[in-house]
N, C-alpha and C positions, 0 to 999 in steps of 0.2 A: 507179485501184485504191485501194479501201478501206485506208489505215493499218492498222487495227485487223487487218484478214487478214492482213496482211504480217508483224506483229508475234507474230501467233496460230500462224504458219506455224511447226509445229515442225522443229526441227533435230535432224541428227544426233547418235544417241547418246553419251553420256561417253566410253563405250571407243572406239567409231570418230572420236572429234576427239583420243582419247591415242594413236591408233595410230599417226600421221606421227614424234613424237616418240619413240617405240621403235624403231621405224624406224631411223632416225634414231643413235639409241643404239645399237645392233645391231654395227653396224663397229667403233667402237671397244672395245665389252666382248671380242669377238673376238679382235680386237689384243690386248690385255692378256691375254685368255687365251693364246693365241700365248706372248707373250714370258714367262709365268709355266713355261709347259709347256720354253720350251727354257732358261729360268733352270736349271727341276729338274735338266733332262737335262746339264748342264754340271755342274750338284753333283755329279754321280750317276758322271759320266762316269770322272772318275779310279779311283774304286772300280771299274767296272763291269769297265774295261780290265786291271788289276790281277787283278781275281778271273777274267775270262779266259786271260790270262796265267801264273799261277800257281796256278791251281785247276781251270778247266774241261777247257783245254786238256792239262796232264798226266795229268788225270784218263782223257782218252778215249786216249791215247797209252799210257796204263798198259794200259787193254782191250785195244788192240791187239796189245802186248808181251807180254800175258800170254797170247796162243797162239802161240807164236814160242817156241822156243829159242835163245838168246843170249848171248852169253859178254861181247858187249861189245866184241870185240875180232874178231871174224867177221860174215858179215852174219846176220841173224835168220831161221832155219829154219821154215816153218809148220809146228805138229807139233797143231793142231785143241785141242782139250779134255785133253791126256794133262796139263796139268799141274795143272789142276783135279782128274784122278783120281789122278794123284800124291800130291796134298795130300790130300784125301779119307783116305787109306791111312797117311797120315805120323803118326806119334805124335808126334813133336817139336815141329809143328805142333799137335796138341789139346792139347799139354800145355801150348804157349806160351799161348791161349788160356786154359784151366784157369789159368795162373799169374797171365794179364792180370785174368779174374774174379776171383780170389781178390783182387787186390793191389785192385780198384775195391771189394769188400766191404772190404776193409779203413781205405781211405783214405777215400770219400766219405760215409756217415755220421759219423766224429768229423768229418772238416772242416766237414760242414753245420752240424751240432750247434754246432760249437766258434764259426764264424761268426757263426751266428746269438744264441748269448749274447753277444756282444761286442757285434754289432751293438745288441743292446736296452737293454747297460749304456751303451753312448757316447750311445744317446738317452733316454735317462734321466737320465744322470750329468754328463755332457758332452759337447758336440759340438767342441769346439775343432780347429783346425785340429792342434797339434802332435802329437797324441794320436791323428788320425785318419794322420797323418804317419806316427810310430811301429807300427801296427798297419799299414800297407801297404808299412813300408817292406822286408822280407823276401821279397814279391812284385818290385819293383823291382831286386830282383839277379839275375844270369844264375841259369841253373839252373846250370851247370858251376859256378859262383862257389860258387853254394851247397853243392852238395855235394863241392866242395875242401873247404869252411869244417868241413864233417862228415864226414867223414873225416879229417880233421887231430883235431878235437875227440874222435871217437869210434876213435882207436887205440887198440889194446889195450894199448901199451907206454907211449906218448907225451903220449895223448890227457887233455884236461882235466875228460873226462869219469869215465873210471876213476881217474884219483886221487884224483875227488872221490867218487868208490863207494868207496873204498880208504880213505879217511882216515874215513869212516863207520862203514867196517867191513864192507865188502860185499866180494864176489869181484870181481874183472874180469871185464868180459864183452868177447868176440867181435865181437858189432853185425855187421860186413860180413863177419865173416871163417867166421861159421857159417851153414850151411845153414838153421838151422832160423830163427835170427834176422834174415836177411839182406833178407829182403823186407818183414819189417816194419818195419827199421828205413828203408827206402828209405822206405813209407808214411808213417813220423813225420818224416824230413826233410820230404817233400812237403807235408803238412799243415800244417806249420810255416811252409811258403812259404806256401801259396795262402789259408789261412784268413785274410789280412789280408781279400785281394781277394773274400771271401765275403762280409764282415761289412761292409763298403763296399757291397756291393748292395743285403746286406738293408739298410742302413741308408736307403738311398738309399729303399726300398718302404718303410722304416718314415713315413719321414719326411712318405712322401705319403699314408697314411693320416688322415681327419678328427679332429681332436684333440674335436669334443663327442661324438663316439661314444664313447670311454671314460670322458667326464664323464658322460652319460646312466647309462652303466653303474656306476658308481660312486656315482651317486646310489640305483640299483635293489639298491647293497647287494652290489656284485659284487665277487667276490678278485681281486687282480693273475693267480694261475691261469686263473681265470674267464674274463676278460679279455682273456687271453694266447690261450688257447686257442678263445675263442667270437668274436672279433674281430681280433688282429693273425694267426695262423697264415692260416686264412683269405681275409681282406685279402693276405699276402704270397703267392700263390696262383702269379700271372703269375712275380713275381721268384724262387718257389723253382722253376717250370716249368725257366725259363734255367739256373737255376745247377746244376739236376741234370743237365740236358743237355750243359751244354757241362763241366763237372768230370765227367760219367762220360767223355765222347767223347774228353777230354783225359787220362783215367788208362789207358784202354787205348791212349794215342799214347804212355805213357810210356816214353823211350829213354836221354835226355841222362845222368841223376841215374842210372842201373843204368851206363851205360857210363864213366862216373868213377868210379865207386865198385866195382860187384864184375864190370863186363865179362861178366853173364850166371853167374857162378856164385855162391859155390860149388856145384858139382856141381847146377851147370846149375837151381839152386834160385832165380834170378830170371831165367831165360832168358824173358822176357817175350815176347807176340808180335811187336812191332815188332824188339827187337831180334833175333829169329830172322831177319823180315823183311830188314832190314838185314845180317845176315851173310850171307845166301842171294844178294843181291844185291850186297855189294862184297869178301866174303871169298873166297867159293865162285862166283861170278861167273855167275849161274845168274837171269838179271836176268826170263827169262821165268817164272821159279817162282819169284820173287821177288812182281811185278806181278800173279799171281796170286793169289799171300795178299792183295796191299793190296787187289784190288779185291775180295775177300771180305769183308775188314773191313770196309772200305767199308760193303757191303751190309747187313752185320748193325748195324750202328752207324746209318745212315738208317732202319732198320728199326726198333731202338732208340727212335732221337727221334720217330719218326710215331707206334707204341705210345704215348709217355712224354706226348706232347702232346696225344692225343688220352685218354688215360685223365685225365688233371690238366686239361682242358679249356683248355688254354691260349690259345686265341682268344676266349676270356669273360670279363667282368670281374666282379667283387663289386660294385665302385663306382659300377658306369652304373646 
């Protein structure tokens, strides 16, 4: 046989002499895949059990309860939808509601507002740890803690806050003890806790915004306004989506700061809907028109964030 044909004789293509060696590779990328998948599922794990545990599982237990009649203390009566059309009819009920709305207009725009200047002066001015310390640390106290601290502070007789209205030259005020002031003043305690833990987020979305994007603009002759408004508002898009979500979801859960401080009145003028909630079911023992209400809230509140996320486009970024 001629050399020259033998040498001439072509051979298999590139891709079919790489394919043994992928091959080859195949089992082991696998493996890795493998152990990456049940790595996650082991991170994952303790959450997953947790949010079964304490959120899915009472959740469907509450559905249940809430067409039963129940004292608590007998076994649970099927009584169908009657306490859905109970609530339906209940004034006390829309008015807890009505007060839950009012108190979330009241508290979530100053706290966002309030957050979000802090957050732009700490990054601007400083980021220092003490400073970021100082501004969260009001969030880091129980709520009960906090509103002993105000209430002691904002007694009418005692409080260090009317002697300082007083030595001014002002009247005393009520704060907890009048109707008309009692919900607002609930809203400026709360604001006072939670706008650390705002301005810690935005700062957190400030932070990850590109810093020549406002050099560009500030070459092009732009105001801090400018700026502000055409670039970081914007940019902060995803992190204002959360914060309104979870600070509304959380001001109509609010119960702890109403039940230290005015227990639902005066004259039922912070009778909020959870704490309605909560008396229905451990005062008045009435646990199936109780679980009725929550899993209403429930509903309007999931209802809430799917609107709120899908208006603010929250699965989109500015930055990709």
């Amino acid at each position: 046989m001629d050399p020259s044909s033998v040498a001439a004789r072509p051979g298999p293509p590139p891709s079919a002499r790489a394919l043994p060696a992928l091959v080859r590779r195949r089992p082991f990328w696998h493996a890795s895949r493998r152990a990456e998948v049940s790595t996650a599922w082991l991170m994952v794990l303790p959450a997953l059990i947790g949010f079964v545990l304490f959120y899915a599982w009472p959740t469907l237990r509450a559905v249940q309860i809430s067409f039963t009649d129940w004292n608590l203390l007998s076994a649970p009566a099927y009584v169908g939808v009657d306490n859905y059309v109970q609530m339906w009819h209940d004034d006390k009920f829309w008015n807890g509601m009505k007060l839950s709305l009012y108190y979330v207009l009241l508290n979530i725009p100053l706290q966002t507002v309030l957050g979000l200047f802090l957050a732009v002066v700490m990054d601007r001015l400083t980021r220092a740890i003490f400073v970021k310390a100082v501004v969260l640390l009001p969030y880091l106290l129980s709520n009960v803690l906090v509103a002993m601290i105000w209430l002691w502070m904002l007694d009418p007789m005692l409080g260090v806050v009317n002697a300082t209205l007083g030595a001014w030259g002002f009247d005393a005020q009520p704060f907890f003890g009048d109707a008309s002031q009692a919900l607002l003043t609930v809203a400026g305690v709360n604001i006072w806790r939670h706008m650390g833990l705002v301005a810690m987020l935005f700062l957190a979305g400030l932070q990850n915004i590109p810093r020549h994007l406002y050099e560009a603009a500030a070459l092009e002759g732009a105001t801090e306004w400018q700026m502000f408004r055409r670039i970081t508002l914007p940019l902060l898009r995803p992190v204002m989506v959360f914060v309104l979500v979870t600070s509304v979801t959380g001001s109509f859960q609010i119960f702890d700061t109403i039940a230290v401080t005015t227990g639902g009145g005066p004259l039922d003028s912070t009778r909020v809907i959870v704490h309605y909630i909560v008396q229905n079911a451990f005062s008045f023992y009435k646990m199936g028109y109780a679980s009725a209400m929550s899993i209403t809230l429930c509903g309007v509140m999931l209802a809430y964030t799917v609107i709120q996320m899908c208006i603010m486009r929250a699965n989109e970024s500015d930055l990709a």
